[in-house]
C-alpha positions as CSV (number, residue, x, y, z in Angstrom):
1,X,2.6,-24.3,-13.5
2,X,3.7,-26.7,-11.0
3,X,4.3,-23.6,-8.2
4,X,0.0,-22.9,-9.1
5,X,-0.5,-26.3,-8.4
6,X,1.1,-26.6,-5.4
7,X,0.0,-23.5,-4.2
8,X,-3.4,-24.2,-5.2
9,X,-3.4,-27.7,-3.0
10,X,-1.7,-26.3,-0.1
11,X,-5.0,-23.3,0.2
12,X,-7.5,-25.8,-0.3
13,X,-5.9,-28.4,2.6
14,X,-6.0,-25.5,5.0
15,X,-9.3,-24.5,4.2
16,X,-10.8,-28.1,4.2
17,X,-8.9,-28.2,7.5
18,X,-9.8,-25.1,9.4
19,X,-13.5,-26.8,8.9
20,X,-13.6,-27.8,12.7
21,X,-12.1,-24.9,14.0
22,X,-12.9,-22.0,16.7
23,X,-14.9,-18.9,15.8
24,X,-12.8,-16.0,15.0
25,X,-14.2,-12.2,14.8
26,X,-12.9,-10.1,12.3
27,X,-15.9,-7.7,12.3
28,X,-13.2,-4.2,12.0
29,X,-14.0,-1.1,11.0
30,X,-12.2,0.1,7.8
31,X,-12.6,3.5,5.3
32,X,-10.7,3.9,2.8
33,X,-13.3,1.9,0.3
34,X,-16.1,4.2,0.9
35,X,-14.2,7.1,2.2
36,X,-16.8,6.6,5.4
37,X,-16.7,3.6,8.0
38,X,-17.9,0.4,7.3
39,X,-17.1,-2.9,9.5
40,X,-14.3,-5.2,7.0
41,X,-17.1,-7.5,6.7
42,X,-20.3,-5.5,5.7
43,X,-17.9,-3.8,2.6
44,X,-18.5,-4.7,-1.0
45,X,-14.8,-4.0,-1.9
46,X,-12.0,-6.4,-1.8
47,X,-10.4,-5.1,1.2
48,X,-7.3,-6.1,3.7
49,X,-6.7,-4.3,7.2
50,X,-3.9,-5.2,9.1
51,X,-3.7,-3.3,12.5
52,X,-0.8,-2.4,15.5
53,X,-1.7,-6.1,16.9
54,X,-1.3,-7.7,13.8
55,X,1.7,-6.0,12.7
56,X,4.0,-6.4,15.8
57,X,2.9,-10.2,15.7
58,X,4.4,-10.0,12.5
59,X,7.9,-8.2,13.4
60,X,8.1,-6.8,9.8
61,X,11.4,-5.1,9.0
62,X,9.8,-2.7,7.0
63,X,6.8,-1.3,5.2
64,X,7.2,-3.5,2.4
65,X,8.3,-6.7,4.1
66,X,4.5,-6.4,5.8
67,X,2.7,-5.2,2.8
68,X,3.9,-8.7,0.7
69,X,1.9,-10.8,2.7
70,X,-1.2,-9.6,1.8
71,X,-3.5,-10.8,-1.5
72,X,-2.1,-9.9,-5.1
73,X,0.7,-6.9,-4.1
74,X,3.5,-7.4,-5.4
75,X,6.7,-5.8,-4.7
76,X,10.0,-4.9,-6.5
77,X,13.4,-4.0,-4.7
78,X,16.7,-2.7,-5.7
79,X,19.2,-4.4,-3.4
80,X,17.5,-4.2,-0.3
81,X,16.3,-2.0,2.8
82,X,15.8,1.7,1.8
83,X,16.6,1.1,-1.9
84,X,14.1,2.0,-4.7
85,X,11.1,0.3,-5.1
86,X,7.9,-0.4,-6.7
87,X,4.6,-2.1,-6.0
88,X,1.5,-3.0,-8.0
89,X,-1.8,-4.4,-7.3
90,X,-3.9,-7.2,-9.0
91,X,-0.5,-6.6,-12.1
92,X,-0.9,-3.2,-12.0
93,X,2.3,-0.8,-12.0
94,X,3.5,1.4,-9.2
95,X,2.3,4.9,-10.4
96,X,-1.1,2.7,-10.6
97,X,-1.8,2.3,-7.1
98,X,-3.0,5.6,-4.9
99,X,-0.8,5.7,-1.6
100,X,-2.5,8.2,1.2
101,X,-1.3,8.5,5.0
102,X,-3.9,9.9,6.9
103,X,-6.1,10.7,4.5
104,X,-3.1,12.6,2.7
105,X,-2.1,12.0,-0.9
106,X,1.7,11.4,-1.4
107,X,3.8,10.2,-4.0
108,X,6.5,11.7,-6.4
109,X,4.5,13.9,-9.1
110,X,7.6,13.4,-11.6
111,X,8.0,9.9,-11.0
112,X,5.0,8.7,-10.2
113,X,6.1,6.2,-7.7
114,X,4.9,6.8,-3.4
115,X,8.3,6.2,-1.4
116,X,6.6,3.3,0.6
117,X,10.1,2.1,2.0
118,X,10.8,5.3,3.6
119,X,7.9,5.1,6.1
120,X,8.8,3.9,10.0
121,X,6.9,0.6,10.5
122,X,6.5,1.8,14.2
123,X,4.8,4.5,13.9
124,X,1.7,3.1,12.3
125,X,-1.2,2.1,13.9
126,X,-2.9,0.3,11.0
127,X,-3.0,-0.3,7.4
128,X,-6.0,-0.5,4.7
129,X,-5.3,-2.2,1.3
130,X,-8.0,-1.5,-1.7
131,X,-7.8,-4.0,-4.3
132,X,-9.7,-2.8,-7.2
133,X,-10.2,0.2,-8.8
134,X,-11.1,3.8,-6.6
135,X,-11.2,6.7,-9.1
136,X,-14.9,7.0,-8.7
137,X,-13.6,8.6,-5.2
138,X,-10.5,9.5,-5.1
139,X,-9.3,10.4,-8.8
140,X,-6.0,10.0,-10.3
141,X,-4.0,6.8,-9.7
142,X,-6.3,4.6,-7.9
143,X,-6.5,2.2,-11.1
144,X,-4.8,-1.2,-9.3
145,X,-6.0,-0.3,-5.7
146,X,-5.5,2.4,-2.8
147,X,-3.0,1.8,0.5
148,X,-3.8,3.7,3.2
149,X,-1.7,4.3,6.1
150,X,-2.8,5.5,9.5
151,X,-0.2,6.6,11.7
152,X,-1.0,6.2,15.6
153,X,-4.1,8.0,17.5
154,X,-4.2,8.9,21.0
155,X,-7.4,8.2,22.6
156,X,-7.3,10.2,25.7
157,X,-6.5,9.2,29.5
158,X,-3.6,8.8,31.2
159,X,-0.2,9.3,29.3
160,X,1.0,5.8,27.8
161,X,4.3,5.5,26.6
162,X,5.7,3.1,24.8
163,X,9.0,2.1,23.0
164,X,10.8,-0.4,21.3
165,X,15.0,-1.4,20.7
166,X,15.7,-3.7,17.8
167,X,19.1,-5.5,16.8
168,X,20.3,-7.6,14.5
169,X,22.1,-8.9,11.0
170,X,24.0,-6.0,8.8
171,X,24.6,-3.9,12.2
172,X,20.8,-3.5,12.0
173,X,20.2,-1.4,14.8
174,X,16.7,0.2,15.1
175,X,14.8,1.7,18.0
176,X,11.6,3.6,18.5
177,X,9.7,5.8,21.1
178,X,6.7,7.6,21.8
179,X,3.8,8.8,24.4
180,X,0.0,9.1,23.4
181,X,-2.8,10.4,26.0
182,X,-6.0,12.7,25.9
183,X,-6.3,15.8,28.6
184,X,-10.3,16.3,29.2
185,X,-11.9,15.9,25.7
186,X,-8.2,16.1,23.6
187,X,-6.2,13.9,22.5
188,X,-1.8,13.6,21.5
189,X,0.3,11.0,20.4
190,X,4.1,11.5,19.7
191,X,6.6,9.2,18.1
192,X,10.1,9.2,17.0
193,X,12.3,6.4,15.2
194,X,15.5,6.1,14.4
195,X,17.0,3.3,12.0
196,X,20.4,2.1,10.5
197,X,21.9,-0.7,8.6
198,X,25.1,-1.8,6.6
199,X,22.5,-3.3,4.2
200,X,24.0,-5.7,1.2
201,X,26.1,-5.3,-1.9
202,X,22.7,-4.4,-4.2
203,X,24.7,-5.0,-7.6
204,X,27.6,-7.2,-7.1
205,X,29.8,-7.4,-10.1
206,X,27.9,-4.4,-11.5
207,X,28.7,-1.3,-8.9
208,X,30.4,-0.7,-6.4
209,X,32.2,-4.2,-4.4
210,X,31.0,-2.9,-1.3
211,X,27.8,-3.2,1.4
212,X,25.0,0.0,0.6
213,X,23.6,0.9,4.4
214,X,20.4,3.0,5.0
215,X,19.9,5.2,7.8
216,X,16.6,6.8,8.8
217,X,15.5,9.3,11.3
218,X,11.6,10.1,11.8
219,X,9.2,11.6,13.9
220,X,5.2,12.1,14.1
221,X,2.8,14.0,15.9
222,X,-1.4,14.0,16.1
223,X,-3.4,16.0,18.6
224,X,-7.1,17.1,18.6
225,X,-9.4,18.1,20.5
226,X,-13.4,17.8,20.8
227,X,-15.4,21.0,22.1
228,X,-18.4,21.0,23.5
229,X,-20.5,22.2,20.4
230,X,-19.6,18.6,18.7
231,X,-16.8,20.5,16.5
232,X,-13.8,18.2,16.1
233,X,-10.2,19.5,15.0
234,X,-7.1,17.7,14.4
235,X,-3.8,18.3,13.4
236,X,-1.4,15.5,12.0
237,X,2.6,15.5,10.6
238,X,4.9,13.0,9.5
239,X,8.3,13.3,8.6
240,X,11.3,10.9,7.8
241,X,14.4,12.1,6.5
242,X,16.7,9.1,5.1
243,X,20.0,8.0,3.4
244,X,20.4,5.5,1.1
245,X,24.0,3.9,-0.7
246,X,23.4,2.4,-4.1
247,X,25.5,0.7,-6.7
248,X,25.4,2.8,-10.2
249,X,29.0,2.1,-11.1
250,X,30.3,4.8,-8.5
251,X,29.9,5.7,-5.0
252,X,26.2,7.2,-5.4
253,X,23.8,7.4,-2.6
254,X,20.4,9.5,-2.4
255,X,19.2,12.0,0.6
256,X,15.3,11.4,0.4
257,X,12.7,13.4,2.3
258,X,8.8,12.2,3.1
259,X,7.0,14.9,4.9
260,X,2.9,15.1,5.2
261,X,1.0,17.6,7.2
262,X,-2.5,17.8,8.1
263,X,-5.5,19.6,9.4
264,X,-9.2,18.2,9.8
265,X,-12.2,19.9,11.1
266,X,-15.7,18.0,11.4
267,X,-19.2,18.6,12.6
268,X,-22.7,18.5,12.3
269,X,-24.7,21.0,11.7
270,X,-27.6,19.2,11.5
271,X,-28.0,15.5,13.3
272,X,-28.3,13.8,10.0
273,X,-25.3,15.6,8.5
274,X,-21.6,15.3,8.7
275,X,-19.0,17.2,7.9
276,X,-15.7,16.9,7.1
277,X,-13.0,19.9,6.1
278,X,-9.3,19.2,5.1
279,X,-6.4,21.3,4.3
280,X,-2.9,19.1,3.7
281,X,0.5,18.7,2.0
282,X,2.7,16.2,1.1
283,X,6.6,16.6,-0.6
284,X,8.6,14.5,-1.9
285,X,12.3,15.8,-1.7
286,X,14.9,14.0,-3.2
287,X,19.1,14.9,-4.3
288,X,21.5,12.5,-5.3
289,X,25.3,12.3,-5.7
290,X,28.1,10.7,-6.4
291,X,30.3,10.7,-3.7
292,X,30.7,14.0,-2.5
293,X,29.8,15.5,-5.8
294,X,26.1,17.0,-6.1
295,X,24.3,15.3,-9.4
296,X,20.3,16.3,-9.3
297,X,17.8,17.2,-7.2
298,X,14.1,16.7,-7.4
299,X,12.0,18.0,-4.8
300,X,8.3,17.7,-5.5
301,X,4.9,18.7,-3.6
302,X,1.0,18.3,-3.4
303,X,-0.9,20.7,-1.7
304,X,-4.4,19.5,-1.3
305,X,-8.2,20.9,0.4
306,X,-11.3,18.6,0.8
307,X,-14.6,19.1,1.7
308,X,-17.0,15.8,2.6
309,X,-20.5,15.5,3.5
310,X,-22.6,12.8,4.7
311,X,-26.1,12.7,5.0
312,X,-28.0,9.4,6.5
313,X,-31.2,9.6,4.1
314,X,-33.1,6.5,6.3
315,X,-31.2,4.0,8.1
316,X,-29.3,1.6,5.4
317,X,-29.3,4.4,3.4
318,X,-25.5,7.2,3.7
319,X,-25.3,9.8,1.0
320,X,-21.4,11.0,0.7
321,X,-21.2,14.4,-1.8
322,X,-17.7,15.7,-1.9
323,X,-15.2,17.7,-3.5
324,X,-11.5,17.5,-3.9
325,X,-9.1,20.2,-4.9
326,X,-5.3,19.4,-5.9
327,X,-2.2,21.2,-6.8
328,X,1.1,19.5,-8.4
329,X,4.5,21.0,-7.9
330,X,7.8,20.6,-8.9
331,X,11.3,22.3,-8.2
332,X,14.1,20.5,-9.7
333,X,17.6,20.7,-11.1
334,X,16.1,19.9,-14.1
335,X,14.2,22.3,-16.1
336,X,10.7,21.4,-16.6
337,X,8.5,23.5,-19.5
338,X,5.8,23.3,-16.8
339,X,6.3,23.3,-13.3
340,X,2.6,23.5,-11.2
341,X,-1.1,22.3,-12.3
342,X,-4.1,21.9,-10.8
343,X,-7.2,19.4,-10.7
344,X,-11.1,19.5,-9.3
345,X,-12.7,16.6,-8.2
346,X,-16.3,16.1,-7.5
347,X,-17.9,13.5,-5.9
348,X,-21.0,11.4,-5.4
349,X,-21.8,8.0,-3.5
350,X,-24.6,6.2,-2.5
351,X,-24.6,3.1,-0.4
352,X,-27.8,1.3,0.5
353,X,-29.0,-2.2,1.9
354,X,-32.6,-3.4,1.6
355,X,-32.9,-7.3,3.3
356,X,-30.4,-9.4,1.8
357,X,-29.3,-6.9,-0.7
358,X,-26.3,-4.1,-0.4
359,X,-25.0,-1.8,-3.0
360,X,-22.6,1.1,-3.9
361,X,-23.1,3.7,-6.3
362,X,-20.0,6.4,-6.6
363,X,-19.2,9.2,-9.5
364,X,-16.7,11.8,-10.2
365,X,-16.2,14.2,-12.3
366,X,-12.0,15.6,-12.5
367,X,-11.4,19.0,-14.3
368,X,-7.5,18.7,-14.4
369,X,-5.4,21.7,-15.7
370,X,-3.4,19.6,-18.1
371,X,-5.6,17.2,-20.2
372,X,-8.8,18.4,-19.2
373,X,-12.0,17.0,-17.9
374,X,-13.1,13.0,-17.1
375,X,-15.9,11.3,-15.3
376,X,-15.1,7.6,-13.7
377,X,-18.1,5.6,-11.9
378,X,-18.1,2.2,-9.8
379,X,-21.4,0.0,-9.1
380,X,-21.0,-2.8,-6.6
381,X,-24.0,-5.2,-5.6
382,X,-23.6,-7.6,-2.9
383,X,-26.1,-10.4,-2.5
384,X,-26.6,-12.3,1.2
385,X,-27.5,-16.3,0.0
386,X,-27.3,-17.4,3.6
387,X,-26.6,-16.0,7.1
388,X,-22.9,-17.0,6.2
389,X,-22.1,-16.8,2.7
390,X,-22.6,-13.3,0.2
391,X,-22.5,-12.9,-3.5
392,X,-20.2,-10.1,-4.8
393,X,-20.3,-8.3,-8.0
394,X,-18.7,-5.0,-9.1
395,X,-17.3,-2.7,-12.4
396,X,-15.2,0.3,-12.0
397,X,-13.5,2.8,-14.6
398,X,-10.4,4.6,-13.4
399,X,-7.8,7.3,-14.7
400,X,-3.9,8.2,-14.4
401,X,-2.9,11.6,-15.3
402,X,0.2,11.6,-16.8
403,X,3.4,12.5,-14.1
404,X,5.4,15.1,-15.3
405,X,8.5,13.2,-16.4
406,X,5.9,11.6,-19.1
407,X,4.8,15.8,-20.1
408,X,7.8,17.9,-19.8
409,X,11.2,16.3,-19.2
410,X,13.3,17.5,-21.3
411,X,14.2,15.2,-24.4
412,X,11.9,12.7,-23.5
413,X,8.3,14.2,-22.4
414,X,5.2,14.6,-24.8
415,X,2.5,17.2,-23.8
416,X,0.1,15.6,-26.3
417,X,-0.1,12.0,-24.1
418,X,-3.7,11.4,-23.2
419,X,-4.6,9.9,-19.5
420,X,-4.3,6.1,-18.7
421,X,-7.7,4.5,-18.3
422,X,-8.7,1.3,-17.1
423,X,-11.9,-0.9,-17.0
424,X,-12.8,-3.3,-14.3
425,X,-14.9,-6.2,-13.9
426,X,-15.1,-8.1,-10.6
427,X,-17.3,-11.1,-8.8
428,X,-16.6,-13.1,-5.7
429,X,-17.9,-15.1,-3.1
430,X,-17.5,-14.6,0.7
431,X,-18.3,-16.9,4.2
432,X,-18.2,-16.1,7.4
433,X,-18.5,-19.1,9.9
434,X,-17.8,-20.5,13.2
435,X,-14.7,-21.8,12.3
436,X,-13.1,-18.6,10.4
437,X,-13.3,-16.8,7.1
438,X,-13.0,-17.2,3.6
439,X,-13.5,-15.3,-0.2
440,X,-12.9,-15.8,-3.7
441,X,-12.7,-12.9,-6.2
442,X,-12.4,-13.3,-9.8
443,X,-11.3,-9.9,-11.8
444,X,-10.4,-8.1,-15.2
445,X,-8.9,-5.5,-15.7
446,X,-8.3,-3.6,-19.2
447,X,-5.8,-0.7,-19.1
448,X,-6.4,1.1,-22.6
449,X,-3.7,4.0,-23.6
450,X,-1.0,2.7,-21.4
451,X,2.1,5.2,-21.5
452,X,6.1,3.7,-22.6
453,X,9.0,5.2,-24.2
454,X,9.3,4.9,-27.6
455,X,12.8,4.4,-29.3
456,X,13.2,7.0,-31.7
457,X,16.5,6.0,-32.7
458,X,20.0,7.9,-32.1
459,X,19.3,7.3,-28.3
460,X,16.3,9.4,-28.2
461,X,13.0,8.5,-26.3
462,X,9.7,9.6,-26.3
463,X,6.8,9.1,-24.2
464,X,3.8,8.0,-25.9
465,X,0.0,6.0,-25.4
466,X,0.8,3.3,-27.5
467,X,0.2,0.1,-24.9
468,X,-3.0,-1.9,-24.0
469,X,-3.1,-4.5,-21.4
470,X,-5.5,-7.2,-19.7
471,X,-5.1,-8.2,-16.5
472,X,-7.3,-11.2,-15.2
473,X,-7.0,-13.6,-12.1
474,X,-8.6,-15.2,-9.0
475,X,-7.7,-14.2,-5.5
476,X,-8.3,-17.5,-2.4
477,X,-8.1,-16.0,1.3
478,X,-8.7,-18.0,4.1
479,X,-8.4,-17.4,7.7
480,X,-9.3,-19.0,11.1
481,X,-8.6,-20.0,14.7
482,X,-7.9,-23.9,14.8
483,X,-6.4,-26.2,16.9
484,X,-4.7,-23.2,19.3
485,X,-3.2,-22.2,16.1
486,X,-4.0,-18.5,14.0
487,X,-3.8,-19.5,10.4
488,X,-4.3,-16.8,7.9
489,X,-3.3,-17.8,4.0
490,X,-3.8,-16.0,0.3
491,X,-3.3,-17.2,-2.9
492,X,-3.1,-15.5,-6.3
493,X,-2.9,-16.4,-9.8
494,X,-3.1,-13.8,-12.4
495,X,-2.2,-13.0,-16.2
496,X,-1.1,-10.0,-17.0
497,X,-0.6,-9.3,-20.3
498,X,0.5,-7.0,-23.1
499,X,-2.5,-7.0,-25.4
500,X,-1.1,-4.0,-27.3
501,X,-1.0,-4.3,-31.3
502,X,2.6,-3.6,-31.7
503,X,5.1,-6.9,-31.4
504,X,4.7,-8.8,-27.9
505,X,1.3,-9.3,-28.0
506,X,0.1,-12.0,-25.6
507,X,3.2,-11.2,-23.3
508,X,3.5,-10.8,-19.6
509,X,4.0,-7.5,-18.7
510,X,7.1,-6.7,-16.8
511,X,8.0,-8.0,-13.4
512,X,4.7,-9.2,-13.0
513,X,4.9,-12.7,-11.1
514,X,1.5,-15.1,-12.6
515,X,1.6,-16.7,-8.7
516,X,1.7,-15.2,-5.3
517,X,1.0,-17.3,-2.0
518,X,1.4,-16.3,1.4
519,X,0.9,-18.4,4.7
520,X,1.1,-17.3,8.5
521,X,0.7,-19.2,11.7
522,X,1.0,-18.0,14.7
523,X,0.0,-19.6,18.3
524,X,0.4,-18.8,21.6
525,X,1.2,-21.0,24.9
526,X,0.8,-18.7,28.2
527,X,3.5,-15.9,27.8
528,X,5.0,-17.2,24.8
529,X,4.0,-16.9,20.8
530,X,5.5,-18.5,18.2
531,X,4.8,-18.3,14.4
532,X,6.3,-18.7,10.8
533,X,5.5,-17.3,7.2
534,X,5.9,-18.7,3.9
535,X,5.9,-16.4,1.1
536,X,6.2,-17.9,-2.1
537,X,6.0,-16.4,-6.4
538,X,6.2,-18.0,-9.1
539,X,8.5,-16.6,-12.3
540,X,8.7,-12.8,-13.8
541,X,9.8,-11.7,-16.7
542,X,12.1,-8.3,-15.9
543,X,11.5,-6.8,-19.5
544,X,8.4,-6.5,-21.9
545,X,10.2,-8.9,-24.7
546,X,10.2,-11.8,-22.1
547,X,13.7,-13.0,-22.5
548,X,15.2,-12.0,-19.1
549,X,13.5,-14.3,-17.0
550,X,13.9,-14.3,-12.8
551,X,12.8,-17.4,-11.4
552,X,10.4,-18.0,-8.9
553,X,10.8,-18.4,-5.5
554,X,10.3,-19.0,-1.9
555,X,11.0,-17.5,1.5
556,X,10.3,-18.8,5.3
557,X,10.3,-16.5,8.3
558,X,10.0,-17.8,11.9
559,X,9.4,-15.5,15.1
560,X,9.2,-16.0,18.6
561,X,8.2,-13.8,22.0
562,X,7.8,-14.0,25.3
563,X,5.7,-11.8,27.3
564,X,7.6,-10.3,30.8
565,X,4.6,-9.1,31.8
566,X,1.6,-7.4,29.9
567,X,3.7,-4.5,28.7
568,X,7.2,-6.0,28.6
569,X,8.1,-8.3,25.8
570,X,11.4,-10.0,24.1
571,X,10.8,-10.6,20.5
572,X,12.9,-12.6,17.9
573,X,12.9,-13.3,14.1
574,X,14.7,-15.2,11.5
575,X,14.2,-13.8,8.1
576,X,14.9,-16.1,4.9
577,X,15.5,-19.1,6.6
578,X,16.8,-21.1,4.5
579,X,19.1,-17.9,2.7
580,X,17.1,-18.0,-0.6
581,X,19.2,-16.0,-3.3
582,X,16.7,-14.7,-5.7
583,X,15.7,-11.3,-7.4
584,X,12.6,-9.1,-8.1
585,X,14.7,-7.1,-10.5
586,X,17.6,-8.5,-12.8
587,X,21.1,-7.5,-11.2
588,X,19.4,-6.4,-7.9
589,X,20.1,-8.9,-5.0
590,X,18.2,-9.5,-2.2
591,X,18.1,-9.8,1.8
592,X,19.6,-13.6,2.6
593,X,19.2,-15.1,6.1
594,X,19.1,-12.5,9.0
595,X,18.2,-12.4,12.6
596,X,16.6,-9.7,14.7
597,X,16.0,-8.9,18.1
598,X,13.3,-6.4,19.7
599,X,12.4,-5.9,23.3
600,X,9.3,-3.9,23.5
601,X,7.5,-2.1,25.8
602,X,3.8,-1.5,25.5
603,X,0.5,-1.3,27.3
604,X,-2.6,-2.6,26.6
């Protein structure tokens, strides 16, 4: 408890100090909440954006490098850049947490797990983080949260290119290009990046004595156009094709494959009344081998059509009524009893505000092939007690359909396991003042039918519904403009635990850290910003028993740039300052000190 402690004293300093600072506008407009658009600060939801501006400020390496900074995600890594990983949100587990790009649902259907470290930083242009649960609206998964990624937009004009060449540590070696522009009422943007590194020994002692790189090519394209009749189509694709080395006690590495393609129409066909029409796909394509040798292959792929319409009923007062149709599919080395299923959503939401009151009313009904039919629902009330300072309050139920490792793989999946299903209970309290922003969100979350592998003995597992777990915590965020200085900071302190009624009751659930702190700063003095980033968590257990501890710890970044001109910059960046050696998963190293280099061009 000492990390809380500190932690806890450190968030309440900077808050007590930003009291005298500048006003700062984050007024943004965000949709992944409410599935329609809503400034950051009207939403009910606990909600992060982080946008192009933010994120080159911030000279992540990668996705997941960025996405650690923000309240209650936690990550997991195996050995470094490129190599499996997992993420939860508020303690939740991976397969927990809905990832969508674009609008577009991905993620493995076998494992269950969205290939987050496989997506070019570069190419985004901003990034929405749900914390809390989403089912009401989007179905399946969205039990911990939802991360939506929004690759880059053109917005007409001139043609603006723009570009980027990064070196450093591990023969790091990155570099990134594209163009975006409008002719009359369309719009394009184009993008490719390319990305390689010798990476680290992931396992040493346990694999392979030897460095396992990551390479990465990837492109993306978005164009639309507007015609004069207020029709509105677009048509969006992503793809990055990657290799990864790993240590499994031979030369193994893994050829991965993240592609998502898109088409949106909207209108109105009356002035009251949007629409919204999608038809996409995602896959998920991976074969892995050792050495030379082929050893499996598991390509999977979600094809997916939506239909959206909202219908202003007074001003304060947006009616959404959707529906959502989804197909699962899998071709693999491995032979799977079932191979393809589908599920119906449908879709209701109501958001209103009447004076000082706000509220959010959402239900869905799913009608999935496999285990049938199940309704989720989420009511959210805010409360304005001042000009500057709102009451929260909010309960959600979600659902997880089981992936299809957990049904049908062979000598270890059960048809007969029921959906995961969660309960959630939320309050908070939120300011906006001259001198920045601040919130506090309390939560609980009860997953009931939670699905683990049961020894049957002889080396046989089974997949069954035999776990229950309670996750509660607080969440402190505070940001401002003080001093010349940007100071942004979030702290979390959670208990996730194993509340089943087989042995380890009152455990921590697995690789779940009970603290999580993050602080940025960043200023800037005529043509040159500087800034640094703590990141700090406290212990996690790596197994349910709790008897393989990894102990907490602590990383500082610093970065630098200076501005040529207003398109032309030279950025730097130490990672891991001072080289802490620690894990997120027992065995599995991680990054130590590095140094990068980037000289970017793009204009405002």
């Amino acid at each position: 408890m000492k990390f809380a402690r500190t932690s806890l004293a450190m968030a309440l300093m900077a808050t007590a100090a930003f009291s005298h600072a500048e006003s700062l506008s984050l007024d943004n407009q965000v949709v992944t909440a409410t599935r329609t658009g809503q400034s950051l600060g009207a939403n009910l939801g606990a909600v992060t954006r982080l946008d192009q501006r933010a994120i080159q400020r911030l000279q992540p390496t990668d996705m997941l490098d960025l996405l650690r900074r923000t309240p209650a995600l936690s990550i997991v890594n195996n050995g470094g850049a490129g190599k499996s990983s997992t993420f939860g949100i508020r303690g939740s587990s991976s397969d927990h947490v809905l990832v969508l790009i674009d609008g577009v649902r991905i993620g493995s259907v076998t494992s269950g797990s969205a290939a987050l470290h496989n997506l070019p930083i570069e190419q985004i242009e901003r990034i929405e983080i749900v914390r809390g649960p989403r089912s009401s609206l989007y179905g399946s998964e969205a039990i911990g949260g939802v991360i939506q990624v929004f690759t880059k937009r053109g917005t007409g004009g001139d043609p603006k290119p723009w570009m980027s060449l990064t070196a450093g540590s591990r023969n790091h070696h990155g570099g990134s290009a594209g163009v975006s522009g409008g002719i009359g009422q369309g719009w394009y943007s184009a993008a490719v990046t390319s990305l390689s590194t010798r990476g680290i020994d992931a396992r040493p002692g346990r694999g392979d004595p030897d460095n396992d790189g990551y390479r990465e090519l990837s492109g993306n394209l978005r164009a639309g156009y507007r015609f004069d009749n207020g029709l509105e189509l677009e048509g969006h694709a992503l793809e990055s094709h990657s290799h990864s080395d790993f240590d499994s006690g031979y030369k193994a590495n893994n050829d991965s494959k993240l592609k998502t393609h898109g088409l949106n129409a909207r209108f109105s066909p009356l002035e009251p009344w949007r629409v919204t029409l999608q038809a996409a796909r995602s896959e998920d394509k991976n074969d892995t081998f050792n050495g030379s040798t082929f050893n499996s292959r598991f390509d999977t792929r979600r094809d997916s059509l939506g239909w959206q319409n909202d219908i202003d009923l007074a001003p304060g007062h947006l009616l959404t009524l959707g529906f959502d149709h989804l197909t699962d599919e899998v071709s693999s080395s491995t032979s799977y009893s079932e191979n393809r299923r589908t599920n119906k959503g449908y879709y209701a939401q109501y958001l209103g505000q009447r004076g000082v009151h706000e509220w959010q009313l959402s239900l869905r009904h799913d009608d999935n092939e496999q285990f049938g039919r199940y309704n989720t629902g989420n009511i959210a009330y805010g409360l304005s007690l001042t000009d500057t300072l709102q009451w929260v309050a909010s309960y959600g139920t979600a659902f997880k359909a089981p992936t299809f490792n957990q049904l049908y793989y062979p000598g270890f999946g059960n048809p007969d396991i029921k959906e995961e299903t969660s309960r959630n209970i939320e309050t908070g309290l939120r300011g906006e003042h001259d001198w920045g922003n601040w919130a506090v969100n309390l939560f609980r979350n009860e997953v009931e039918d939670l699905i683990s592998s049961v020894n049957l003995g002889g080396g046989i597992y089974l997949s069954e519904n035999i776990d229950k777990a309670v996750i509660k915590g607080v969440e402190f965020e505070v940001a401002s403009h003080w001093l010349g200085w940007d100071w942004s900071s979030n702290l979390t302190l959670q208990d996730p635990a194993n509340r089943s009624s087989r042995p380890g009751q009152g455990d921590l659930l697995a690789r779940r850290a009970e603290q999580m702190f993050n602080l940025d700063i960043d200023r800037r003095f005529g043509r040159i910003g500087v800034g640094a980033s703590l990141h700090a968590e406290g212990r996690r257990w790596d197994n349910a028993a709790n008897s393989n501890e990894l102990h907490g710890y602590n990383t500082v970044d610093l970065r630098a740039e200076y501005w040529f001109s207003h398109a032309w910059r030279l950025q730097a960046r130490i990672s891991n300052l001072f080289d802490t050696d620690y894990e997120t998963a027992a065995s599995y190293q991680q990054p130590g000190r590095a140094g990068y280099l980037t000289v970017r061009y793009q204009p405002l």
